[in-house]
Structure formats: structure tokens, C-alpha cells
ROSE-4610 file (N, C-alpha, C; in Angstrom, 1 decimal, always signed):
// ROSE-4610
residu = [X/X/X/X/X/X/X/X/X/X/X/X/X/X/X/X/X/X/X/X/X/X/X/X/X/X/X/X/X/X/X/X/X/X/X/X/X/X/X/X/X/X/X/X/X/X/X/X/X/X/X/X/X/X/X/X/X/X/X/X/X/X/X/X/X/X/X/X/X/X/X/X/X/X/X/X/X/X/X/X/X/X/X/X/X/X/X/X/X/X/X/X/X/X/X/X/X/X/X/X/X/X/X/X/X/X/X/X/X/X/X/X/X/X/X/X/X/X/X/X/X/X/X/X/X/X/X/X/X/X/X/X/X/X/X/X/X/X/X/X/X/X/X/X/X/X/X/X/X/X/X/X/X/X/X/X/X/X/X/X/X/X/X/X/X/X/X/X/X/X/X/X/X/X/X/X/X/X/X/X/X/X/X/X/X/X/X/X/X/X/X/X/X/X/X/X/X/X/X/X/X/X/X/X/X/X/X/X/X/X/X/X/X/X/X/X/X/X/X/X/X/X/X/X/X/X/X/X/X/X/X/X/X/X/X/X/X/X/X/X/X/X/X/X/X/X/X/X/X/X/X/X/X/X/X/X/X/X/X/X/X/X/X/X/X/X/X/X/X/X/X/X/X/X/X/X/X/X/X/X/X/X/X/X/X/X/X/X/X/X/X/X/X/X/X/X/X/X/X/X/X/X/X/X/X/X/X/X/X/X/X/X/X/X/X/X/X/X/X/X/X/X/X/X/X/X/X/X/X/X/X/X/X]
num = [1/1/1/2/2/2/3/3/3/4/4/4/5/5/5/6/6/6/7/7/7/8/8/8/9/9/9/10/10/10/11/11/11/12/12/12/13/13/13/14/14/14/15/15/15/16/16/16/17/17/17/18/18/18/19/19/19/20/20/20/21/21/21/22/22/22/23/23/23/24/24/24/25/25/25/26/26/26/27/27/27/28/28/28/29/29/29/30/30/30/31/31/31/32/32/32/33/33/33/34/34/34/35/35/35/36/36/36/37/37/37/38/38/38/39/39/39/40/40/40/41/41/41/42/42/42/43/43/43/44/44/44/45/45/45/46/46/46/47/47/47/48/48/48/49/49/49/50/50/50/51/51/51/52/52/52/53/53/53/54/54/54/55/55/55/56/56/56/57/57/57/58/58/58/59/59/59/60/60/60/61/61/61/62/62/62/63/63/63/64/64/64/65/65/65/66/66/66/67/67/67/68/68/68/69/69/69/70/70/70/71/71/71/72/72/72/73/73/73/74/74/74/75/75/75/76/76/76/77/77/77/78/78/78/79/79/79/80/80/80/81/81/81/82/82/82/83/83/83/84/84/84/85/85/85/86/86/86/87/87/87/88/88/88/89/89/89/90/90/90/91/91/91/92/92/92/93/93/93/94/94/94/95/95/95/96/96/96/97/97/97/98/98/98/99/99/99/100/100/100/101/101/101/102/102/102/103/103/103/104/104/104/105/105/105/106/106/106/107/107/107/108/108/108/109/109/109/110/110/110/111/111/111]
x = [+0.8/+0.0/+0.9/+0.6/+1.2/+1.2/-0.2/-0.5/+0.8/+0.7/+1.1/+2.7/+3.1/+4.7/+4.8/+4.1/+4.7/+4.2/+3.2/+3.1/+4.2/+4.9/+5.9/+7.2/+7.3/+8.3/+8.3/+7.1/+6.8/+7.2/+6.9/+7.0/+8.0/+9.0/+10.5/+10.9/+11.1/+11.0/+10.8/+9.4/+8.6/+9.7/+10.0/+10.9/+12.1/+12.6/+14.7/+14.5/+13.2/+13.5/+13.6/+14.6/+15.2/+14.2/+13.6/+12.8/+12.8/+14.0/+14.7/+13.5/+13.2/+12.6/+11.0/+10.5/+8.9/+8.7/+8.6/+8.2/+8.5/+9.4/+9.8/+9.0/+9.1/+8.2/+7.5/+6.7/+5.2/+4.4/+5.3/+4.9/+5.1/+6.2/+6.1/+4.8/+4.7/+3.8/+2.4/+2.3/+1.1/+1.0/+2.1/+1.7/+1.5/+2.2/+1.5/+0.1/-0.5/-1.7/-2.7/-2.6/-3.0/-3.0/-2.1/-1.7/-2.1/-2.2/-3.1/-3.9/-4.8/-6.3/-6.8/-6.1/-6.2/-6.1/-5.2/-4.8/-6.1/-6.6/-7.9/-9.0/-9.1/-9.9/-11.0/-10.5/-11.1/-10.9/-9.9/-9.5/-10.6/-10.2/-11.2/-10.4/-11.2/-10.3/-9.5/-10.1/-9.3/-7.8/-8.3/-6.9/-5.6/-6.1/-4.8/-4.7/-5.2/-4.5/-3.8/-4.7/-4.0/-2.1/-2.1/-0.9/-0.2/-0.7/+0.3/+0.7/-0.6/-0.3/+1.0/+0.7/+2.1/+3.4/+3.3/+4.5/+5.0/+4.4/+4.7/+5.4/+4.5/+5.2/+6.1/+6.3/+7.9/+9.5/+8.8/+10.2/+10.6/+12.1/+12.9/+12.7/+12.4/+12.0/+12.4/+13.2/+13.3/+15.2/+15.6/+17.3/+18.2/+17.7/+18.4/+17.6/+18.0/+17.3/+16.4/+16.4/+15.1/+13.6/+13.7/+12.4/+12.1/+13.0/+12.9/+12.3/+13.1/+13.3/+12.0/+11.4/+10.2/+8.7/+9.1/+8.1/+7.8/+9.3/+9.4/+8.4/+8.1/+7.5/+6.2/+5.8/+4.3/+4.0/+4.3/+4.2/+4.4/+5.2/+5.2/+4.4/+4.3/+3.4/+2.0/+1.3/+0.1/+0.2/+1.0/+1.6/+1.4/+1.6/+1.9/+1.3/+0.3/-0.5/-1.8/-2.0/-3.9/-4.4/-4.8/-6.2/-6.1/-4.8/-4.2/-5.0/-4.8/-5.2/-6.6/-7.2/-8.6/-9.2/-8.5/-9.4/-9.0/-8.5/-8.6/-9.4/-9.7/-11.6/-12.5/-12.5/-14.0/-14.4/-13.1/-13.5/-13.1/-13.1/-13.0/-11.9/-10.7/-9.2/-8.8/-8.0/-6.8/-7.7/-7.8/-8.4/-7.8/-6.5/-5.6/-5.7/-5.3/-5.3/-3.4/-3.2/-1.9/-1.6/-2.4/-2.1/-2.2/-2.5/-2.0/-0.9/+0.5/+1.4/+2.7/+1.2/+2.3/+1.9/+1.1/+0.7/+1.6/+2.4/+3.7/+4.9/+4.9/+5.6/+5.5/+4.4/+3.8/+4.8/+4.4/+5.2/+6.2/+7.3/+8.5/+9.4/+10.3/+11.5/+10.6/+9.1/+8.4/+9.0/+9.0/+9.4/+8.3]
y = [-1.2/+0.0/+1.2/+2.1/+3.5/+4.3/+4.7/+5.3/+4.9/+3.5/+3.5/+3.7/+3.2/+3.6/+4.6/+5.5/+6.9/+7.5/+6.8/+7.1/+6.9/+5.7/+5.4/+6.1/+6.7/+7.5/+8.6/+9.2/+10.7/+10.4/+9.4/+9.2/+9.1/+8.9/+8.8/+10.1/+10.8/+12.4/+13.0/+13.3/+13.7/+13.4/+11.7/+11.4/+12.0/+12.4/+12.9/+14.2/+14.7/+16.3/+17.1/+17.7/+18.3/+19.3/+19.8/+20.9/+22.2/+22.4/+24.1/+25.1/+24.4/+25.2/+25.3/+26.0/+25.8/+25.0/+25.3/+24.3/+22.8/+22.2/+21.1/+20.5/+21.1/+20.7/+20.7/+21.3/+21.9/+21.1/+21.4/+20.7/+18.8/+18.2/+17.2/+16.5/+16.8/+16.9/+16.8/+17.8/+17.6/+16.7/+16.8/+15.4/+14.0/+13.5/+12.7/+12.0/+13.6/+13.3/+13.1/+14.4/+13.6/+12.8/+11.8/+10.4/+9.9/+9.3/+8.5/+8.7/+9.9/+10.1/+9.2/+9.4/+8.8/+6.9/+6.6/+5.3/+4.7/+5.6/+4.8/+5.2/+5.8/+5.7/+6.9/+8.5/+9.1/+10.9/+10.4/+11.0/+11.8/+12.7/+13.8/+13.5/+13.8/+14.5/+15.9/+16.5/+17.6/+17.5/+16.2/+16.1/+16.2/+15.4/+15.3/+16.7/+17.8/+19.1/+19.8/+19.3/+19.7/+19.4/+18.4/+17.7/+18.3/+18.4/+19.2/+20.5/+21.2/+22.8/+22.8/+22.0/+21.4/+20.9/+20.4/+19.7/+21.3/+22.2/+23.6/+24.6/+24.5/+25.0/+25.2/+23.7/+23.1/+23.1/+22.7/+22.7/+23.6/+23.9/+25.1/+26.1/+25.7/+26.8/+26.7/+24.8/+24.5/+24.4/+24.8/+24.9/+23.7/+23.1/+21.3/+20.5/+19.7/+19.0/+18.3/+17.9/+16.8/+17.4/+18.7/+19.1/+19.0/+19.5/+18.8/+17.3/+16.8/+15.0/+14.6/+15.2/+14.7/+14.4/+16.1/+16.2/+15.3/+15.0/+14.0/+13.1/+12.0/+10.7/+11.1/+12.0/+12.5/+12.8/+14.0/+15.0/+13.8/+12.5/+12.0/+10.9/+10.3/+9.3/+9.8/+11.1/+11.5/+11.7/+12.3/+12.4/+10.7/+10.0/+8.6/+7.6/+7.5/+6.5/+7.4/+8.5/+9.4/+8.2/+7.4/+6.6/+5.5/+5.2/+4.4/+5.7/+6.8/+8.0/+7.8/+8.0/+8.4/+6.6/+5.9/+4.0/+4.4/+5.2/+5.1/+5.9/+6.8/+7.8/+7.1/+6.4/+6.2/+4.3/+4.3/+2.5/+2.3/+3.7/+4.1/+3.4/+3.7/+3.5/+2.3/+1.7/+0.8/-0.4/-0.2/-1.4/-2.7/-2.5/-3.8/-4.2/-6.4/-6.7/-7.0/-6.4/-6.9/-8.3/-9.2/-10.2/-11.0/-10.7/-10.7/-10.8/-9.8/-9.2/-10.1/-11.2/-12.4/-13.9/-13.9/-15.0/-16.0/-15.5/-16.9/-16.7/-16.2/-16.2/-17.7/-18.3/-19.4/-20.4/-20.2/-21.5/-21.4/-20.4/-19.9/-21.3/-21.6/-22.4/-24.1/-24.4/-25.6/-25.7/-27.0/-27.0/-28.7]
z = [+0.0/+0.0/+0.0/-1.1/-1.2/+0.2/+0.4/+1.3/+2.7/+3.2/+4.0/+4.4/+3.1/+2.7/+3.1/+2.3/+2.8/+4.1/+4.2/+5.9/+7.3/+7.1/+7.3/+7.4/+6.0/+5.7/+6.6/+6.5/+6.6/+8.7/+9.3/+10.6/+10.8/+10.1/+9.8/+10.3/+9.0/+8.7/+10.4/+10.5/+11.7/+13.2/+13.1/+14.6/+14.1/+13.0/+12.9/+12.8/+13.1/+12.5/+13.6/+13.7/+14.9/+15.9/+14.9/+15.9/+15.8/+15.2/+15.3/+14.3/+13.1/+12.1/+12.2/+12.1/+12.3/+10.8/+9.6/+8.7/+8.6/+9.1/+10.0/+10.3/+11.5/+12.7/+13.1/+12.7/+12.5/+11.0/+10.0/+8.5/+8.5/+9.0/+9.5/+10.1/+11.4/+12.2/+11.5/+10.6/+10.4/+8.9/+8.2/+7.3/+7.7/+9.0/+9.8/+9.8/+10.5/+10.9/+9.6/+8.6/+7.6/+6.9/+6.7/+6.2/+7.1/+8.3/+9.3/+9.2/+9.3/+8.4/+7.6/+6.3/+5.0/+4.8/+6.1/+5.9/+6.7/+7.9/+8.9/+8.6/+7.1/+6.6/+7.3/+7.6/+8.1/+7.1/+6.1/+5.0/+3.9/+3.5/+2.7/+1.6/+0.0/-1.0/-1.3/-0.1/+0.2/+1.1/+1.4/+1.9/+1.1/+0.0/-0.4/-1.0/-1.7/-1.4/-0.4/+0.7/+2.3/+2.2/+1.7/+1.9/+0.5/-0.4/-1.3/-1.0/-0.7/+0.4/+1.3/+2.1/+2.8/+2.7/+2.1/+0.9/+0.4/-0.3/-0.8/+0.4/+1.3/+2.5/+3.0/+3.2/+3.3/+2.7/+1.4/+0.1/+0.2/+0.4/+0.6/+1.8/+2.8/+3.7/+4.9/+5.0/+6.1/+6.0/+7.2/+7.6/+7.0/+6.8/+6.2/+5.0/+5.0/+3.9/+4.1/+5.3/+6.0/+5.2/+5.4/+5.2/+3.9/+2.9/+1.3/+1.3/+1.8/+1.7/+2.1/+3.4/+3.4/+3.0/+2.1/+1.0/-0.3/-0.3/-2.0/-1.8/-1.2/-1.0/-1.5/-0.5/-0.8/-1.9/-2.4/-4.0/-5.0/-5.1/-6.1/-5.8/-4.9/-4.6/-5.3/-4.6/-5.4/-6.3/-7.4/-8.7/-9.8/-9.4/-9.4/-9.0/-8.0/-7.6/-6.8/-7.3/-6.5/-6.3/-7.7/-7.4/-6.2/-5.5/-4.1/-3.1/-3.5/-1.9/-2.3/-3.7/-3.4/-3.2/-3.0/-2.8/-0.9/-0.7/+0.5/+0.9/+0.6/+0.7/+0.4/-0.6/-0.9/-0.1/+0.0/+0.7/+2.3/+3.0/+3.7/+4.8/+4.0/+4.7/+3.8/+4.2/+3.2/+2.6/+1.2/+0.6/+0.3/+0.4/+0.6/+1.8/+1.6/+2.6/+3.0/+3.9/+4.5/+4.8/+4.9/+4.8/+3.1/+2.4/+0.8/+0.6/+1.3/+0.6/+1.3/+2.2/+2.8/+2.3/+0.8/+0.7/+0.6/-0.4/-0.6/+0.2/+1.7/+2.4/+3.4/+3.1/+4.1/+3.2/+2.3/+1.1/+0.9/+1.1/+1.2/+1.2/+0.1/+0.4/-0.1/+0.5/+0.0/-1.2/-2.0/-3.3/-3.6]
């Protein structure tokens, strides 16, 4: 799941980001929340502008690169897989099953 990738990322981002810069730390922070939104299925289509708004925010404004870096995932993920954010609005949170993405892990090595 897209979504959650970058959800992951972005929690990355959010725990290494020092703190010093408001767009950081504050822009971090809140891509977060909106990507857990989106993933528990509590997500708007406006969200995902929310999150590009933010993503804008951010790029170039923060003291280090973290803040750049954290943007990327997002901006091209929606760029590149929207119809993964908007299957998570309209099917109200992750339409994949996580246990799918372990089917032939059980059979692993069987021959």
C-alpha cells in the first residue's frame, strides 16, 4: 500500500526532524496526521491538497534537507499512484489486505 509507505516515511521524517525550524516541525507533524487520516480511513479528497499545500510549505524553507526529503515521497506518490489515496476515501481507509502481501511467504522455500 502506497499510502502507507509513505506514511511510514513521513513518521521517519517527523521522529529525525530536529525541531529548530517551524516548517519542519510543525509541516512534519502535520503530514502525519493527515496520512493516518487517510490510511484509517477518516480522510477527505481535500486532503490530499492539504498535503500538497504542505508539501509547498515546506520545500525550501526549512534549515536542512530533512524538510525537502520529506516532501518528496508524498508529492510524487500522489503524482503517481492518486487513485491508491482516493481507494482510501471512498473504501473508507486501506483497501488492501496486509495479509496478501504475505501469501507466498507461508510456502517460502516448499518445493
Amino acid at each position: 500500500c502506497v499510502v502507507r509507505a509513505v506514511l511510514r516515511w513521513t513518521e521517519f521524517y517527523a521522529h529525525e526532524s530536529c525541531g529548530k525550524c517551524t516548517p519542519c516541525r510543525e509541516g512534519t507533524y502535520w503530514l502525519v496526521q493527515i496520512l493516518d487520516r487517510l490510511e484509517h480511513g477518516e480522510g477527505t479528497e481535500a486532503d490530499l491538497e492539504k498535503l500538497l499545500d504542505l508539501c509547498d510549505n515546506i520545500l525550501g524553507r526549512s534549515f536542512c534537507a530533512l524538510g525537502d526529503g520529506a516532501t518528496s515521497p508524498i508529492t510524487s506518490s500522489i503524482q503517481y499512484f492518486r487513485d491508491e489515496y482516493i481507494a482510501h476515501v471512498e473504501k473508507g481507509g486501506c483497501p488492501f489486505d496486509p495479509m496478501a502481501s504475505t501469501l507466498f511467504a507461508a510456502g517460502a522455500g516448499v518445493r
